[in-house]
C-alpha positions as a Markdown table, in Angstrom:
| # | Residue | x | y | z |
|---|---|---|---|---|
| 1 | Unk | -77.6 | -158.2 | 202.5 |
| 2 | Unk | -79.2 | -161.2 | 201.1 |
| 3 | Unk | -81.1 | -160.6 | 197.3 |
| 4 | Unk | -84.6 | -160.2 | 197.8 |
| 5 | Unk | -87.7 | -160.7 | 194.8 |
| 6 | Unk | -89.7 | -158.1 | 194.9 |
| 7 | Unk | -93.3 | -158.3 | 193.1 |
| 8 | Unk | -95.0 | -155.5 | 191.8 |
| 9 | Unk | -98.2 | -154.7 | 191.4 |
| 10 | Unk | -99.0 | -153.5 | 187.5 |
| 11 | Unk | -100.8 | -150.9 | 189.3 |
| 12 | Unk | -97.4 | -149.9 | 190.8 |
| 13 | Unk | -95.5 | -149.9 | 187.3 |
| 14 | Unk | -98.3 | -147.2 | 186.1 |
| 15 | Unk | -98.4 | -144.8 | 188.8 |
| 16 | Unk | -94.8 | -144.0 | 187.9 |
| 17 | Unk | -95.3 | -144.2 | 183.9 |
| 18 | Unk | -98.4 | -141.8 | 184.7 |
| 19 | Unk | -96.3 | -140.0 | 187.1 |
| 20 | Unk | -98.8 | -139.6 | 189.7 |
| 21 | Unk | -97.9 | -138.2 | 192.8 |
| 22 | Unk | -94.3 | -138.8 | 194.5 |
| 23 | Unk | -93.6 | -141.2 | 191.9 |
| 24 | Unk | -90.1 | -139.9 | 192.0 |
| 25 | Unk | -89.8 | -141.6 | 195.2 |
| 26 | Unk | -90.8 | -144.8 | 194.1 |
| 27 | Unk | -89.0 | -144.9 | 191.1 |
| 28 | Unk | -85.6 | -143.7 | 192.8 |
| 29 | Unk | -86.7 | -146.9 | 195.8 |
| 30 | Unk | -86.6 | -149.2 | 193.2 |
| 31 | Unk | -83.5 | -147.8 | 191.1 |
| 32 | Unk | -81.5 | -147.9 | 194.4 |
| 33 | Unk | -82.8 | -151.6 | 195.1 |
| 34 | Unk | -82.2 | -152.5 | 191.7 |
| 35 | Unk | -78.9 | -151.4 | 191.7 |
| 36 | Unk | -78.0 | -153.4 | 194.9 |
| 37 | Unk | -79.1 | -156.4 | 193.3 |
| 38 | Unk | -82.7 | -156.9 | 194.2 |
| 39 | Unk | -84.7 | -158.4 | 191.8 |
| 40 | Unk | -88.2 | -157.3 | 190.6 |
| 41 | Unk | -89.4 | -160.1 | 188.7 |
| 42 | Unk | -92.7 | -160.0 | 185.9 |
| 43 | Unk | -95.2 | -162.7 | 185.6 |
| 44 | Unk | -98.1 | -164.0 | 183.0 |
| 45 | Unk | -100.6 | -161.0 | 184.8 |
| 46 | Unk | -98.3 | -158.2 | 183.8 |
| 47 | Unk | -97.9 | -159.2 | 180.2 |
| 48 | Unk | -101.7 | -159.9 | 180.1 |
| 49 | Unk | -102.5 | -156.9 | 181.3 |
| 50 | Unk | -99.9 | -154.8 | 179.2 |
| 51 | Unk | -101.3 | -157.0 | 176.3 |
| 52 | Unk | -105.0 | -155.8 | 177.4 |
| 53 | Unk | -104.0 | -152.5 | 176.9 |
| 54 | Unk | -102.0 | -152.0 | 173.6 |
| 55 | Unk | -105.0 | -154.2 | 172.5 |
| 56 | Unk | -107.1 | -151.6 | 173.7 |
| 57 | Unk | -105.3 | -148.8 | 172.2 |
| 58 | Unk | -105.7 | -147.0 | 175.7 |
| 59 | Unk | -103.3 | -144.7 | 176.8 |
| 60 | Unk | -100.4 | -146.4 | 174.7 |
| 61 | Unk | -97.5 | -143.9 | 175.4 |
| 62 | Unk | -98.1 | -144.8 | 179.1 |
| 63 | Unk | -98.2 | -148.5 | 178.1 |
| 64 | Unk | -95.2 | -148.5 | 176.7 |
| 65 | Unk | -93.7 | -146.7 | 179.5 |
| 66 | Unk | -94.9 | -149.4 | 181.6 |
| 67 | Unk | -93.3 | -151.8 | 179.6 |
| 68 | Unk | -90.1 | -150.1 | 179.4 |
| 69 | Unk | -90.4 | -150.4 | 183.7 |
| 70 | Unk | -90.8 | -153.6 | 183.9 |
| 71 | Unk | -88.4 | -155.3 | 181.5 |
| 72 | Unk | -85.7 | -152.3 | 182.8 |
| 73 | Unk | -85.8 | -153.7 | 186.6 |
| 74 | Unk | -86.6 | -156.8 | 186.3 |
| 75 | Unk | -82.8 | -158.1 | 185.4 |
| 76 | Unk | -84.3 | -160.5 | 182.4 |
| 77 | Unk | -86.2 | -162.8 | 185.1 |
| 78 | Unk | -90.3 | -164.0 | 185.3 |
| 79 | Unk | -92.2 | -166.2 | 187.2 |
| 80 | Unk | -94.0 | -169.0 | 185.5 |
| 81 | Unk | -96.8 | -171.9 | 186.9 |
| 82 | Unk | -94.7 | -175.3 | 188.3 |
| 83 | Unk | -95.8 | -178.3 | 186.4 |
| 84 | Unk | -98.8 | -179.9 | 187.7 |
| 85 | Unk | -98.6 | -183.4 | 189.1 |
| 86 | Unk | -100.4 | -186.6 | 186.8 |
| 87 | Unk | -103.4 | -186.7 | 188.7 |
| 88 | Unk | -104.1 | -182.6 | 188.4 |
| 89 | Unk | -103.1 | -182.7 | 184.6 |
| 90 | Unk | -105.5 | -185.6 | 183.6 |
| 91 | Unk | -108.2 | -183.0 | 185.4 |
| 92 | Unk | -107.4 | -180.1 | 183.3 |
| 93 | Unk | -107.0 | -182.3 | 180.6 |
| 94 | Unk | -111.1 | -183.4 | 181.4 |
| 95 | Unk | -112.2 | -180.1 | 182.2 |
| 96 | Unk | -110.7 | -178.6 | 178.6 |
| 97 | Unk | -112.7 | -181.6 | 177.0 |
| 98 | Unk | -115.4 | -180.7 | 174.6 |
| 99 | Unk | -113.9 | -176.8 | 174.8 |
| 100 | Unk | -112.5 | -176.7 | 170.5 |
| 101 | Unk | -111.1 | -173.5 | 171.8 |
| 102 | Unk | -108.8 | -174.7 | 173.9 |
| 103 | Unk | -107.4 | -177.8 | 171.8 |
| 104 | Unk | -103.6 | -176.4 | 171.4 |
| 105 | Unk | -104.1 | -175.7 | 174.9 |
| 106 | Unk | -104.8 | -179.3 | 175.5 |
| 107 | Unk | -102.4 | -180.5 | 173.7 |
| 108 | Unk | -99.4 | -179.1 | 175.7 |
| 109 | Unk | -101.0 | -180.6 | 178.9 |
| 110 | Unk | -101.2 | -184.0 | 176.8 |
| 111 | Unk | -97.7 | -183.6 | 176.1 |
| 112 | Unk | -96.7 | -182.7 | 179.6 |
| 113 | Unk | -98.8 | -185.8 | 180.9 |
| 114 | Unk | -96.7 | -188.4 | 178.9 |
| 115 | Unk | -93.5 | -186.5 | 180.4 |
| 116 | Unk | -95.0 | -186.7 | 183.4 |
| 117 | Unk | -95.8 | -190.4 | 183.3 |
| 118 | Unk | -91.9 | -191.1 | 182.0 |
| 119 | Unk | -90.9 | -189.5 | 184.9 |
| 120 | Unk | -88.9 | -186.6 | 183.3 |
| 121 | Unk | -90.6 | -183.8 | 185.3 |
| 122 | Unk | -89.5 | -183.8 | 189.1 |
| 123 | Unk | -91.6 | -182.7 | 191.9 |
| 124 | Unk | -89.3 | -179.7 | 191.9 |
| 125 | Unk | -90.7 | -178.4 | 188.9 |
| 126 | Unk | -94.1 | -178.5 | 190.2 |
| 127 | Unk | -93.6 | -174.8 | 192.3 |
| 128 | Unk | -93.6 | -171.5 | 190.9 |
| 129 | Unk | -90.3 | -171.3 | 188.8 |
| 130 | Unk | -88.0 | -168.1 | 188.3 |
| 131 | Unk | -86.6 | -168.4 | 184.9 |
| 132 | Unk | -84.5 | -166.2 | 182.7 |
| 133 | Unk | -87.4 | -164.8 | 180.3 |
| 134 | Unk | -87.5 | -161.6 | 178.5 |
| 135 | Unk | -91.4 | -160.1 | 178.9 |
| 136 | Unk | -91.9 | -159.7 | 174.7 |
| 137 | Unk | -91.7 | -163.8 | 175.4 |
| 138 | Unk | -94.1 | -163.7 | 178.3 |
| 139 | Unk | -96.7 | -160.8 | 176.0 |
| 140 | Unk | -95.9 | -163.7 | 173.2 |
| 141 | Unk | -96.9 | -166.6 | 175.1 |
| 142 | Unk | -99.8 | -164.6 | 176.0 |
| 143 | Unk | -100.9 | -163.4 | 173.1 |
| 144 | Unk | -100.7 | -167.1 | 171.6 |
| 145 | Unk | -103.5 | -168.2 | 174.0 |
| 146 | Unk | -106.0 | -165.3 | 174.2 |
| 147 | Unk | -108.5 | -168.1 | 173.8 |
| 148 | Unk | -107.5 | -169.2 | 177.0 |
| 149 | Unk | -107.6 | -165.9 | 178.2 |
| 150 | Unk | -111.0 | -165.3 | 176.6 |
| 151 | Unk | -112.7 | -168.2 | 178.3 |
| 152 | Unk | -110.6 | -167.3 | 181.8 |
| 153 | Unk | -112.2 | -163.7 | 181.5 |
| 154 | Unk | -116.4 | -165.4 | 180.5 |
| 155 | Unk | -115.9 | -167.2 | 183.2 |
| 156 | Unk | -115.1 | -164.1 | 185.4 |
| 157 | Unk | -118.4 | -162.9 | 184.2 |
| 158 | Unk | -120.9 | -165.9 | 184.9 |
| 159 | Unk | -119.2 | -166.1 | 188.2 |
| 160 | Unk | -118.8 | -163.2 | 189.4 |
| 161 | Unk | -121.1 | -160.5 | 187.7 |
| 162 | Unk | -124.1 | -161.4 | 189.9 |
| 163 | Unk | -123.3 | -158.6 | 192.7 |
| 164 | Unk | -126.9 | -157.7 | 192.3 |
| 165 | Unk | -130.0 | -158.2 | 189.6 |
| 166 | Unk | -128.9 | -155.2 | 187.4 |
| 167 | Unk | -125.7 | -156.2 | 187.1 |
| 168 | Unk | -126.5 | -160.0 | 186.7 |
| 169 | Unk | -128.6 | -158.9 | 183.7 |
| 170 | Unk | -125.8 | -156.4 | 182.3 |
| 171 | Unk | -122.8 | -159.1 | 182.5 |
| 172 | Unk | -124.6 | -162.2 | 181.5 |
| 173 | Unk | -126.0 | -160.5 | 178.5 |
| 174 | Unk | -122.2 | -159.9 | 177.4 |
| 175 | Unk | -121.3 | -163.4 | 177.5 |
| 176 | Unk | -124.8 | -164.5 | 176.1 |
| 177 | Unk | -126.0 | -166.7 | 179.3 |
| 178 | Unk | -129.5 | -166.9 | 180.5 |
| 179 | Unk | -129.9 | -165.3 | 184.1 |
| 180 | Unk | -132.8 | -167.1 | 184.9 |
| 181 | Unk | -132.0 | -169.5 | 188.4 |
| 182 | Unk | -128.7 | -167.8 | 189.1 |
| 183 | Unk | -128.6 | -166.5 | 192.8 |
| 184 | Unk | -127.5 | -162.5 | 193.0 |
| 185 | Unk | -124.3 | -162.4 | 195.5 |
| 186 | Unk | -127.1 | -160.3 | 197.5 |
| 187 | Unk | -129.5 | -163.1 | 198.0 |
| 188 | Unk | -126.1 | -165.4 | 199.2 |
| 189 | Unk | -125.2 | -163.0 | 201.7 |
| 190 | Unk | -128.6 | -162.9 | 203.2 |
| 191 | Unk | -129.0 | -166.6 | 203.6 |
| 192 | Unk | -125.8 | -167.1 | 205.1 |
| 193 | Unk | -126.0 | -163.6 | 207.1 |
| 194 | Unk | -122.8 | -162.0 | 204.9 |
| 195 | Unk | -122.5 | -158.7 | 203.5 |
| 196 | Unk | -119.7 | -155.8 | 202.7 |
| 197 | Unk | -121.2 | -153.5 | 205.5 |
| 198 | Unk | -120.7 | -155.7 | 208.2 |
| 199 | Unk | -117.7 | -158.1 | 207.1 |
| 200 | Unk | -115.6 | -155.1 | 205.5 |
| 201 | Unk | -115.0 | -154.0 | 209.2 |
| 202 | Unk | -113.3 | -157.2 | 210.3 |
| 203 | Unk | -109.3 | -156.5 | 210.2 |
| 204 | Unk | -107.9 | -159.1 | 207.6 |
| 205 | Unk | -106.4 | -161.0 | 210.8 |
| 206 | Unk | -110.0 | -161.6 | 212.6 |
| 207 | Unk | -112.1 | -162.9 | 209.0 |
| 208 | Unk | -112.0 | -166.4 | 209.6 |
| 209 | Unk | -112.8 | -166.3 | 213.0 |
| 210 | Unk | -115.9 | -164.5 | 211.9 |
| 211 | Unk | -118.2 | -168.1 | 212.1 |
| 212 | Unk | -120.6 | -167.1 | 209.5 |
| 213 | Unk | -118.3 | -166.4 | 206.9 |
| 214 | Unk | -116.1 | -169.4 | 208.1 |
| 215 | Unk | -119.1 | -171.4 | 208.2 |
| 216 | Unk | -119.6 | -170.3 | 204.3 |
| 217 | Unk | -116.5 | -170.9 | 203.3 |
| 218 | Unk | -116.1 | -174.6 | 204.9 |
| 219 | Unk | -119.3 | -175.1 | 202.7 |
| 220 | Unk | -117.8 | -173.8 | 199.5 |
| 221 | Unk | -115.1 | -175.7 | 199.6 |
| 222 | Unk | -117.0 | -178.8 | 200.9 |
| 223 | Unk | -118.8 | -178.1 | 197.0 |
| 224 | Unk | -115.5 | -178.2 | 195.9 |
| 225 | Unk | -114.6 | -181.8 | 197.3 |
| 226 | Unk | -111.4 | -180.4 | 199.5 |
| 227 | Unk | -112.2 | -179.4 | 203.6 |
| 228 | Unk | -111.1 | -176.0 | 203.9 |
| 229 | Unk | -109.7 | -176.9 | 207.5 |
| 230 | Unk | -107.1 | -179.4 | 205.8 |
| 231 | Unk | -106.0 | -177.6 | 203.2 |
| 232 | Unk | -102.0 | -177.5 | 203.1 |
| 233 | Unk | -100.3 | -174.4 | 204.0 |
| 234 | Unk | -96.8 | -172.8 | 204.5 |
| 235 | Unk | -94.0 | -175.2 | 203.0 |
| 236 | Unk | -96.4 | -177.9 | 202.0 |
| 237 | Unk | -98.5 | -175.2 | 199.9 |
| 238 | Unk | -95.4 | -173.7 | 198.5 |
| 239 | Unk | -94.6 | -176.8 | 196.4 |
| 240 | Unk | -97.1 | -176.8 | 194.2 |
| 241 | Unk | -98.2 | -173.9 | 192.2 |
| 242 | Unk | -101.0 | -175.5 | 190.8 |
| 243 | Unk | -102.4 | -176.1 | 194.5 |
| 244 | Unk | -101.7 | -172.6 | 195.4 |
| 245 | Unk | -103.0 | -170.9 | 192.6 |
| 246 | Unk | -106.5 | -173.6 | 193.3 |
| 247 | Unk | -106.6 | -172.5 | 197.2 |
| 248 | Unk | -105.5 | -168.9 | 196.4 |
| 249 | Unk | -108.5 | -168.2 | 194.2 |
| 250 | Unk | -111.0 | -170.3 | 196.0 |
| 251 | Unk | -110.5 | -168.0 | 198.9 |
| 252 | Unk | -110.2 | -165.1 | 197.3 |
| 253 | Unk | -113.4 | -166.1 | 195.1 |
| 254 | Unk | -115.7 | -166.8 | 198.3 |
| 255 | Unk | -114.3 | -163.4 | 199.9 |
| 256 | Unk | -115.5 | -161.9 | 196.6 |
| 257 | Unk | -118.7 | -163.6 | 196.6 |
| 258 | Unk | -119.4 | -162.8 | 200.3 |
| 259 | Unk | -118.8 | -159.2 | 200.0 |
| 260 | Unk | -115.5 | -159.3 | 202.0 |
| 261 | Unk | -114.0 | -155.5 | 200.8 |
| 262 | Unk | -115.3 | -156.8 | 197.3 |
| 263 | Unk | -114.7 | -154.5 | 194.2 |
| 264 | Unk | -115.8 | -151.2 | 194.1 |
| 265 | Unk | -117.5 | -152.0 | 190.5 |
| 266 | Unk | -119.0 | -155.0 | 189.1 |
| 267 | Unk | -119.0 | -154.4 | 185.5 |
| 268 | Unk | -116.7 | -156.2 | 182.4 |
| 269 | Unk | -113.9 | -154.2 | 183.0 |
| 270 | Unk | -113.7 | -154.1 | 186.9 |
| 271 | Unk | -113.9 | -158.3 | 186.7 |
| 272 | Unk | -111.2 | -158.3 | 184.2 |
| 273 | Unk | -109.0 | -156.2 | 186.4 |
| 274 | Unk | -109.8 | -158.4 | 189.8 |
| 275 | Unk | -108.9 | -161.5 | 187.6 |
| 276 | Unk | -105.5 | -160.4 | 187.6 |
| 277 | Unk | -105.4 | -159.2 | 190.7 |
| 278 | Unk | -106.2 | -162.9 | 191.7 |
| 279 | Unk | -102.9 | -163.7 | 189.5 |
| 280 | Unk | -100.8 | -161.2 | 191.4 |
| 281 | Unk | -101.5 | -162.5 | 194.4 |
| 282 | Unk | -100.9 | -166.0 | 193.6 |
| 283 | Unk | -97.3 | -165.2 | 191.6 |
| 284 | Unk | -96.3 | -163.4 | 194.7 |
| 285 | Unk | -96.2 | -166.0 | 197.0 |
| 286 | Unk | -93.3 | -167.1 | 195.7 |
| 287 | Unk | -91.6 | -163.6 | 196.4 |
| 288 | Unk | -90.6 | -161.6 | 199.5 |
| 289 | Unk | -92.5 | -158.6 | 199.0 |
| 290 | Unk | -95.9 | -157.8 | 197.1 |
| 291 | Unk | -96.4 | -153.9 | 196.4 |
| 292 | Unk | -99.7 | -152.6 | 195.8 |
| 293 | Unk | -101.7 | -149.5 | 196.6 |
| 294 | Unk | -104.8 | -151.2 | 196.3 |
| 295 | Unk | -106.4 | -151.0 | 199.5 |
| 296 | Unk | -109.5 | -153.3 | 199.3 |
| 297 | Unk | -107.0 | -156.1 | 197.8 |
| 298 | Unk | -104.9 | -155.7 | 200.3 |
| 299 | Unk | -106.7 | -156.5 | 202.7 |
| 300 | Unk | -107.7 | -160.1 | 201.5 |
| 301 | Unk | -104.3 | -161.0 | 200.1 |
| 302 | Unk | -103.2 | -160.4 | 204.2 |
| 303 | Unk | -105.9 | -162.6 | 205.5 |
| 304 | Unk | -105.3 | -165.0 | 202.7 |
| 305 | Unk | -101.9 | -165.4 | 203.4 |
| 306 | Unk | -102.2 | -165.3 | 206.9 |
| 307 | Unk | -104.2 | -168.1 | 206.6 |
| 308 | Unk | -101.9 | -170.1 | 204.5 |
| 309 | Unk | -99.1 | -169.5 | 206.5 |
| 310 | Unk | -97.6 | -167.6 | 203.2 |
| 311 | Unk | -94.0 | -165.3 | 204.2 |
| 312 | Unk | -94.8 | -162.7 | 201.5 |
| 313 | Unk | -95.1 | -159.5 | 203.2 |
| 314 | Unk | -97.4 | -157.0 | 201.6 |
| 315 | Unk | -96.5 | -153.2 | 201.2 |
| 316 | Unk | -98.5 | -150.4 | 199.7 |
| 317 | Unk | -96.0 | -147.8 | 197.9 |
| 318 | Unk | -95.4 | -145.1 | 201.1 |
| 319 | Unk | -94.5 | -148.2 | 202.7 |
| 320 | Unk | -92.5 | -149.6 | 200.3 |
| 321 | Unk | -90.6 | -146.1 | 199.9 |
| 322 | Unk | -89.8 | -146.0 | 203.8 |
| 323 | Unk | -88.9 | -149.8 | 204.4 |
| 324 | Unk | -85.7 | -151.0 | 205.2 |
| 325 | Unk | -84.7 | -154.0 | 203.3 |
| 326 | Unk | -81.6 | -154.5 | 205.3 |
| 327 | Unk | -82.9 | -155.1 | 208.6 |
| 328 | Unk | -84.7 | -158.9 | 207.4 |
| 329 | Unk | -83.8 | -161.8 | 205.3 |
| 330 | Unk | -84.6 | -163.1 | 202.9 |
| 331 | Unk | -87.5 | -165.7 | 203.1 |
| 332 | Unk | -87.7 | -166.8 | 199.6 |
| 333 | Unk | -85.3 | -168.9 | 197.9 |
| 334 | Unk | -85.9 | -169.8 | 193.6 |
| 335 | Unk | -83.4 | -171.0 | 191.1 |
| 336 | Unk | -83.4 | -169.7 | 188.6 |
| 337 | Unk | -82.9 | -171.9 | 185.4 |
């Protein structure tokens, strides 16, 4: 039986620290996998969430738990970002101009360009990498950038906390922004004839054949200077995390903003949380399995990686419980380093 990655979701980890119900079959699952040499592998969201929380002083017995999860089945292996190529590190390097903040950010990208430009980083570094990494580091590495972080989660806000007036007034006075000339994700779906009621009951498989919302998101990512009908997908998309994670969260954004099974809540907290759920679905790709039990983004990680011609199959926990791992192979293959 071929050694299969298995991502999942911090949402997963908790349910069995807070021993919800019939967390005793998913934690025996994943002992029995672990023990047969399947490997369930952290990435940057899971510390940065675990991170949120002790910072947070919420419910830090169960935090630790959590922890104690994680770094128990995941063998000593994480997934971190591929390098991006010269061209993509000169435009981070741009876009983090005239942000103090995020100088010592900057300056590992400098430092990465002029290895770039010697030639000492090779295309196959630019994928998603499984390394040998123990999560303290990955919390560490984390917890070294919360500036990063910081801006990553204002930028959540402006973006995304515009559901409607109220909560366009509530988010943008967090992050201190004037709301005057900023569209409401209401008025969007009006013009473009969008909405939860009527897209959330198009199957995951049938969204971009919906031609209004395909219509809108050709035009989004026209904004964004790439033509969302050439975008690369399955093996092509799978060298690069830095194009992945670009495409991944474009779509995912435009879903989002079109009111494709969006969020439940739009407030701080609720944006914070769909960040990371962005991250989880872009650290997956490069994994068999994702496991989740959350419903709504479930269903745009299918259509997402449907669309991209992405392997990963998605499970929610009863599923993951009942499958058979021994009747498939394994479609994901990482050295690890």
């Amino acid at each position: 039986m071929a050694r299969k990655q298995i991502y999942l979701d911090t949402n997963v980890y908790l349910s069995i620290a807070n021993r919800e119900a019939n967390y005793e079959y998913t934690l025996t699952k994943v002992k029995k996998l672990s023990q047969s040499g399947h490997l369930f592998p952290h990435a940057p969201p899971h510390a940065e969430e675990l991170s949120a929380r002790f910072l947070s002083g919420r419910d830090i017995p169960a935090t630790f738990r959590t922890y104690n999860l994680v770094n128990r089945f995941n063998d000593g292996f994480g997934l971190v970002p591929g390098y991006c190529n010269i061209e993509e590190t000169e435009e981070i390097i741009r876009s983090f101009s005239g942000h103090p903040e995020l100088e010592e950010a900057m300056s590992i990208h400098l430092s990465v360009l002029e290895r770039l430009r010697a030639g000492k980083i090779s295309e196959k570094q630019f994928s998603t990498l499984l390394i040998k990494e123990d999560l303290g580091a990955c919390m560490s590495r984390v917890d070294k950038y919360l500036d990063l972080t910081d801006v990553a989660k204002r930028n959540e806000l402006f973006h995304f906390g515009r559901r409607d007036q109220k909560t366009l007034q509530a988010n943008f006075e967090e992050i201190q922004k004037p709301p005057e000339g900023v569209a409401t994700f209401l008025e969007t779906q009006k013009k473009f004839n969008l909405g939860p009621r009527r897209l959330s009951r198009i199957p995951p498989e049938e969204i971009f054949d919906d031609k209004c919302f395909f219509d809108f998101i050709s035009m989004r990512f026209s904004e964004a200077g790439m033509s969302f009908n050439s975008i690369p997908t399955g093996i092509s998309l799978a060298k690069s995390h830095h194009k992945k994670e670009t495409i991944i969260t474009k779509i995912l954004n435009c879903m989002e903003e079109a009111g494709y099974n969006q969020e439940e809540k739009n407030h701080a907290a609720s944006l914070t949380g769909r960040m990371h759920d962005v991250s989880h679905a872009i650290y997956a790709t490069a994994t068999d399995h994702l496991v989740t039990n959350d419903k709504r983004f479930t269903k745009k990680v299918v259509a997402t990686y449907l669309r991209l011609g992405i392997p990963t199959k998605i499970l929610n926990i009863d599923e993951f419980v009942h499958h058979d791992f021994t009747q498939e192979q394994s479609i994901i293959y990482l050295n690890a380093s």
